[in-house]
N, C-alpha and C positions, 0 to 999 in steps of 0.2 A: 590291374596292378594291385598287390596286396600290401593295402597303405598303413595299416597298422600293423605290421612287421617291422619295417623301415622306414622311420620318419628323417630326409634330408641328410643320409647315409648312418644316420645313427639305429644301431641294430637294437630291437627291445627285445627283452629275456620271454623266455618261454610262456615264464607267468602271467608276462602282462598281456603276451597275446592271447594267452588263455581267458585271461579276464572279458578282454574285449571281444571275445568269442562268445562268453557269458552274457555278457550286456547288452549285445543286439540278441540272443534268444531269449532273454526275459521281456523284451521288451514285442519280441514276434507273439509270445505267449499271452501278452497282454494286448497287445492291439491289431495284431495278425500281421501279416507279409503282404502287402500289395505291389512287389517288384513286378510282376509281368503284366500288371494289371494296364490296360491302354488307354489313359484319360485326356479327351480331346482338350484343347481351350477355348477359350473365347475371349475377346477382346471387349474393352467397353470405356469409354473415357468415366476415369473417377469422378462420381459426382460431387465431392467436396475442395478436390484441390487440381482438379484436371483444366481448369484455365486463368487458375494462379501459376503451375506451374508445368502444365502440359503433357500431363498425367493420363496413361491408359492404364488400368487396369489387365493382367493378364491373371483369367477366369478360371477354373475346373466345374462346366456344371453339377451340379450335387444329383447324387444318382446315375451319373451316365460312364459310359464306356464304350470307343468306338477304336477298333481296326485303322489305322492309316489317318486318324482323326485330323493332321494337318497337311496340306494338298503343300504339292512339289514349291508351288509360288508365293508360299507364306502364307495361305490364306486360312486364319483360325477355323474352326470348324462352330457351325452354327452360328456365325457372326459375320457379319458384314464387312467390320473391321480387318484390316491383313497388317502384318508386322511390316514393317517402313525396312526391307531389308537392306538397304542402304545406310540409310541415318539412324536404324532403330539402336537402343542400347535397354537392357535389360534393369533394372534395378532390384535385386534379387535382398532381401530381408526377412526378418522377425518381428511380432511384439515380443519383447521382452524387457516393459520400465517403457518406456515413451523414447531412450537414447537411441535407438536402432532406426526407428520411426525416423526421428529428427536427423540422422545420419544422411540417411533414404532421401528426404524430403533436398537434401542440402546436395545431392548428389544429380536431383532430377531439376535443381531449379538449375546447377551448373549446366547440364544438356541442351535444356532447352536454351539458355540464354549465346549457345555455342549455336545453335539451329537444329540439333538433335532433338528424336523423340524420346521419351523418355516411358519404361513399359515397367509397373509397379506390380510385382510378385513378389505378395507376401507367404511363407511357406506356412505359416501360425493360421490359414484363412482357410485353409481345403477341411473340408470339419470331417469330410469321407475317407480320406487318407488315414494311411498307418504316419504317414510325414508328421501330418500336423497333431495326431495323438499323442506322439513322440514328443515332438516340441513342448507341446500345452500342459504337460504332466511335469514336464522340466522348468518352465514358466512357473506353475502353480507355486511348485515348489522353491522358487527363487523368492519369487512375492512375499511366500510368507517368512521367508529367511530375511528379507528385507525389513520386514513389520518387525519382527521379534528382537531383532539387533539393535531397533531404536530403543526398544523397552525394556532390553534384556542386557545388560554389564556384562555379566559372566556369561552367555551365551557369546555377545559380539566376540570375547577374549578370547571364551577356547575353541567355539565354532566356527561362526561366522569370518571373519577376521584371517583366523589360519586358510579357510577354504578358499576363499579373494585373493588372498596375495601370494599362499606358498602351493596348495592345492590346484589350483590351477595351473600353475605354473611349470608342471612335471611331465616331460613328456610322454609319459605311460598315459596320464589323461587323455591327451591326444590321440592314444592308439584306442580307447575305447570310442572317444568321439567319431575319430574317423570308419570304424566297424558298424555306429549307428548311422554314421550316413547313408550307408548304404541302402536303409529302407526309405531316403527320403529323393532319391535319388527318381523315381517315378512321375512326380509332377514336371519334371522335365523332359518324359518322353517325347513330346509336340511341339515343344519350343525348337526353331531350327539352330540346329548346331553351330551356324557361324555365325549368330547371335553375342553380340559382346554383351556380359557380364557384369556388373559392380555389384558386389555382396558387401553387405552391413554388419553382417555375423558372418558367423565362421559357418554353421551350417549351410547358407544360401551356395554357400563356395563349393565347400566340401560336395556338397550335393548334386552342383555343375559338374564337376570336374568326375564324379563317378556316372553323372548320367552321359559323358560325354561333350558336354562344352567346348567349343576350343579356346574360346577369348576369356578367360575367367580374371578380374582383379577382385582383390579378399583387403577390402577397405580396413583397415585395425580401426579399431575407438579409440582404446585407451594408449597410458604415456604409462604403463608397467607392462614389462614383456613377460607374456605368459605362451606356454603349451597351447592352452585351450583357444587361440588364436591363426594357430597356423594350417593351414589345408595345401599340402604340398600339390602341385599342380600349377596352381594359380601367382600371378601376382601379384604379392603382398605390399600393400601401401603403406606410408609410416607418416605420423605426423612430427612428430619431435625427433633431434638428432641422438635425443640421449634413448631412446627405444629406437630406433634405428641401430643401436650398434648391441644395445641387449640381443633384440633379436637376430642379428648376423653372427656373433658366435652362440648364442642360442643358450645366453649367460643363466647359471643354474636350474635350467631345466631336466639335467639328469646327474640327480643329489649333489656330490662333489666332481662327476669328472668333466675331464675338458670334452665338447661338444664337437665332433665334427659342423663348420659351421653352415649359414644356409647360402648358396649358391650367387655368386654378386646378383646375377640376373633374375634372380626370386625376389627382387627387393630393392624400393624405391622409395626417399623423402619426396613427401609433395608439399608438406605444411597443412594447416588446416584447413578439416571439412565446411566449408561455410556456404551458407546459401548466397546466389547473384544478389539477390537483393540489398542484404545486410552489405555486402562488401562492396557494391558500387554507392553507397551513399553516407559510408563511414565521416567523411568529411565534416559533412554538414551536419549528420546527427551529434559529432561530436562538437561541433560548431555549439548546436543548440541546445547541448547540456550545458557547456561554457556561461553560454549568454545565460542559462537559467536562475545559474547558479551566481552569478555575479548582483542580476538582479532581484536574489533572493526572492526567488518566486519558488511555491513549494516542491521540496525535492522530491522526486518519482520513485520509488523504489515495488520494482516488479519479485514479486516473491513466486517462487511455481514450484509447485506438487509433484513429484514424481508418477510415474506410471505404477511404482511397488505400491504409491500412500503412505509411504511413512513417514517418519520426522515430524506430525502434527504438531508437536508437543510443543516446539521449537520455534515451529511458525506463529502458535499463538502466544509466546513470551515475544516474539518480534513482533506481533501485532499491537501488543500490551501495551509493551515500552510506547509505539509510535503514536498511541492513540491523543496523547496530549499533544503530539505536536503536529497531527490531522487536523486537529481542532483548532489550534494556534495558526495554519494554514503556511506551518512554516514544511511539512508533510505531507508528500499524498501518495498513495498506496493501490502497485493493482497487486489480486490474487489469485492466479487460474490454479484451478485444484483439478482442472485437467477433465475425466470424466467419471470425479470420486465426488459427486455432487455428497456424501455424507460427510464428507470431511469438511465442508463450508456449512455446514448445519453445526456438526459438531462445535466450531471455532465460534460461530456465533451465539450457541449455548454457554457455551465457554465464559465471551466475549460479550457479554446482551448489553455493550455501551457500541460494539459494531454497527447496531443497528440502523440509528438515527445518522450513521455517515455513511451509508453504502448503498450502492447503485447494483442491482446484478444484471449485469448480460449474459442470461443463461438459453442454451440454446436455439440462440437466433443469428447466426452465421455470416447475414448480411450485415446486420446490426452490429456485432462485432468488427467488420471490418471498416464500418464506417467509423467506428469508434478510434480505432485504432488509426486510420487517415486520420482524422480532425485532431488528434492528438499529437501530432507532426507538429503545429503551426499553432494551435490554441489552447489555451489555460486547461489547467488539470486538478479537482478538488477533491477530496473526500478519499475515500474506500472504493473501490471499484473492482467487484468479486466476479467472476468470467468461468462457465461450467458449461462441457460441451458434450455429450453424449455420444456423439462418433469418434472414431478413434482421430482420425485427420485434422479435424476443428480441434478436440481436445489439443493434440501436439503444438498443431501449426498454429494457433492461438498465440502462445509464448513468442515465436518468433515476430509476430505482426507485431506484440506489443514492448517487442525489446528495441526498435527506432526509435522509440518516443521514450524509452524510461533512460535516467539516471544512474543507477546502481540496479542490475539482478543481483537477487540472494539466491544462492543455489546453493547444495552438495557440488562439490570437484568432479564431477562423472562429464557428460560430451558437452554439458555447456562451460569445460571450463575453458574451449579452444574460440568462444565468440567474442568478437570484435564490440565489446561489450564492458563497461568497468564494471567489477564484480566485486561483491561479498560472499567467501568462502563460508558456509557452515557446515557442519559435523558431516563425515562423509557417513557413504555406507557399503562400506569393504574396504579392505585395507589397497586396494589395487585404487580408492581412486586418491587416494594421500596425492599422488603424482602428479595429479591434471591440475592441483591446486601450486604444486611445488614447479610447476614449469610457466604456471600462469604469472605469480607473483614474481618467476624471474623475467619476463616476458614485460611486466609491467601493466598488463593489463588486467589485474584481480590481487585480490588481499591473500595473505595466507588461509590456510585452515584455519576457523576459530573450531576449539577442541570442545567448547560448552556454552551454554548461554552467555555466560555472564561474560567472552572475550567477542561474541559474537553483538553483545550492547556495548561494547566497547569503541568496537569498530561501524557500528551506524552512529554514535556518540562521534567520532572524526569525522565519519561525514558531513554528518549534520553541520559540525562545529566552526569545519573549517573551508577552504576551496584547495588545498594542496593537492589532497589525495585525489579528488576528483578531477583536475587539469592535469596529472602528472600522468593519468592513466589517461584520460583522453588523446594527452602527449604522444603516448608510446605508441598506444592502436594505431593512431596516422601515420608513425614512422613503420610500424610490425606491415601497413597496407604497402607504403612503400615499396619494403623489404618482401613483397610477396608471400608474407607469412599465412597470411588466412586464404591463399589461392588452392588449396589442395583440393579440392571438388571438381574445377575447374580442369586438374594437371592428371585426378584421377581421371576421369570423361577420356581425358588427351589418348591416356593409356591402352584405354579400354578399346578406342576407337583404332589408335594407331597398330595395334597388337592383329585387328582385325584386316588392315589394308597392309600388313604386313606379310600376314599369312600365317603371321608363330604365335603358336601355344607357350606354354612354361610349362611343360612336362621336365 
């Protein structure tokens, strides 16, 4: 089916097919054509989060190509391992920032805690593919859009900023995405076809669904409906009701007119993505921010680095402000800069009073997660700086150590759906204004702070008072209630039930 002609009955003009005709031959020219190419897999339990969270890896050896490379009974080729063709579910993603990761991670902690296995294929990881050349040049290039928007005013305003929130949003984008799918569509040769799907991005999807998929669900992130989101075929999951109804009439995606819109059955509120872990113990952890907080013991606040690195700037005016009150022990502070170990050099360059109060847990895995256990239950001092060199530690880091903190400080991007009281700072793209604007309706996170000085404003209440802090712990218990943070759990449901069904979303 030719999917960038017609996206969801809406017909694109000549041109745009023309375009999108353009952009996957530029990109053949650049990194070749590997469609008929036949690359076996291999299975292997991940060795960083495969029994946190029941994690196989699904492999492309580097250098090989084989004929028929997965046998009739699921059995990967050159591996011992065979896909679970019963319970297996696919978790199909990108790098791109660390949000896709944490998406994935929160998708596979739902499977297994259902009794599902859960099979992680990343498309950003085949370094021999035209797929992942494709990706990684589109990645690069995000990254440094990210870096330059923190540092750059008139960039964010007339670049950056339009490209997040209006540019993506157009469904002629769409027609070009979906024509580069089509090269990445090959590391799915071997995967068996009644394999249920959950993709983090749009590509994971997109790329099922041309390599033949039949179970495909296309997990959204974000709470702003964009083009660059949708892979007709598949599933499409929604976490907020106000993006749920953008995306049903498929609200200004093609300039002024009205949308033919997207099909009821293409399209499902689940609530939020959140891992089993965090949302089976909401309770308690809000319990014992309560109790910390009451008995003025110092407050936690976890700061975390994005995947692009940017925002430093930001982080070290919130390290600044806190430093007097680390010391006063009325503060204490973790930092995972994720696996941009320069940027915890930098901030301590920066910052050379950091010193004398910080502890690093830098790539030691087990260390870390004991850390994060005794954190539950026992006192918390100082600075505590956390750097992790794989991309899995790096992520899943954040999560281990958001039980035990008080307040995240984030950007609005995928943590602003965690059962978590949150401090908004400056986003990056105008697409995640939203995740901040649904959370502070939500009651569990502050607004956007727009610049430093509303961003000391609002750790200034925390600190000051217990309102803000019980009112959001408030709400999260009633949002668990209200089934708000089960979407990982209901996407799983989807994915599985789609399969014992029999029906595709074509």
């Amino acid at each position: 089916m030719e999917r960038s002609k017609v996206i969801f009955g809406n017909e694109m003009k000549n041109s745009v097919y023309r375009k999108a005709v353009k952009s996957k031959q530029k990109y053949i020219r650049k990194f070749g054509d590997d469609s008929q190419t036949d690359y076996p897999v291999e299975i292997r339990k991940n060795e960083h989060i495969g029994d946190l969270l029941g994690v196989y890896d699904v492999c492309l050896p580097e250098g090989k190509t084989a004929a028929g490379a997965t046998k009739a009974d699921g059995m990967a080729a050159d591996s011992g391992e065979a896909f679970d063709l019963e319970k297996g579910v696919i978790v199909g993603n990108i790098r791109m920032g660390f949000g896709h990761y944490r998406i994935s991670m929160a998708m596979a902690s739902a499977a297994k805690s259902m009794g599902y296995t859960p099979y992680w294929m990343d498309l950003n990881s085949y370094r021999q593919t035209t797929c992942t050349k494709c990706i990684s040049a589109q990645n690069d290039l995000y990254s440094l859009g990210s870096r330059i928007s923190g540092k750059s005013r008139l960039f964010n305003k007339l670049v950056w900023e339009p490209m997040n929130y209006e540019g993506f949003r157009k469904l002629s984008y769409n027609a070009s995405d979906q024509k580069n799918a089509e090269l990445m569509a090959a590391v799915y040769r071997n995967v068996p076809k009644d394999m249920p799907v959950i993709a983090t991005h749009v590509w994971p999807a997109q790329a099922a669904i041309h390599a033949g998929m039949k179970h495909v669900v296309n997990a959204i992130p974000d709470n702003w409906p964009m083009a660059l989101h949708l892979s007709e075929g598949s599933l499409h999951t929604i976490q907020t009701y106000q993006s749920y109804l953008g995306y049903r009439i498929l609200n200004g995606m093609n300039k002024k007119k009205i949308c033919n819109p997207m099909p009821e059955d293409a399209l499902v509120y689940t609530g939020h993505y959140v891992d089993h872990e965090l949302v089976s113990h909401i309770e308690e952890d809000c319990a014992a921010r309560i109790s910390r907080k009451k008995n003025k013991e110092p407050m936690r606040f976890l700061l975390t680095i994005g995947g692009a690195g940017a925002q430093k700037e930001i982080f070290a005016a919130i390290i600044k402000y806190l430093i007097p009150k680390i010391r006063a022990k009325k503060a204490a502070l973790y930092v995972n800069v994720g696996d941009y170990r320069n940027v915890w050099e930098e901030l301590k360059k920066e910052l050379p009073e950091m010193g004398a109060l910080s502890t690093e847990h830098f790539d030691d895995w087990e260390k870390t997660q004991q850390f994060a256990e005794q954190a539950l239950t026992g006192s918390v001092e100082g600075i505590h700086g956390f750097y992790h060199a794989n991309i899995f530690e790096a992520v899943y880091c954040t999560n281990l150590l958001m039980r035990s903190c008080d307040v995240l400080v984030t950007k609005p991007s995928e943590l602003s759906f965690y059962p978590v009281p949150k401090l908004f700072i400056k986003r990056v793209g105008g697409h995640e204004r939203w995740g901040a604007i649904h959370s502070a309706e939500m009651g569990d996170g502050t607004l956007e702070s727009s610049d430093i000085p509303h961003t000391i404003q609002m750790l200034k209440l925390f600190l000051q008072e217990e309102t803000l802090l019980n009112q959001m712990c408030d709400c999260i218990c009633r949002n668990k209630t209200a089934g708000l943070y089960d979407g990982a759990y209901k996407a799983v449901e989807l994915a599985m039930r789609s399969k014992k069904g029999g029906n595709s979303h074509e």
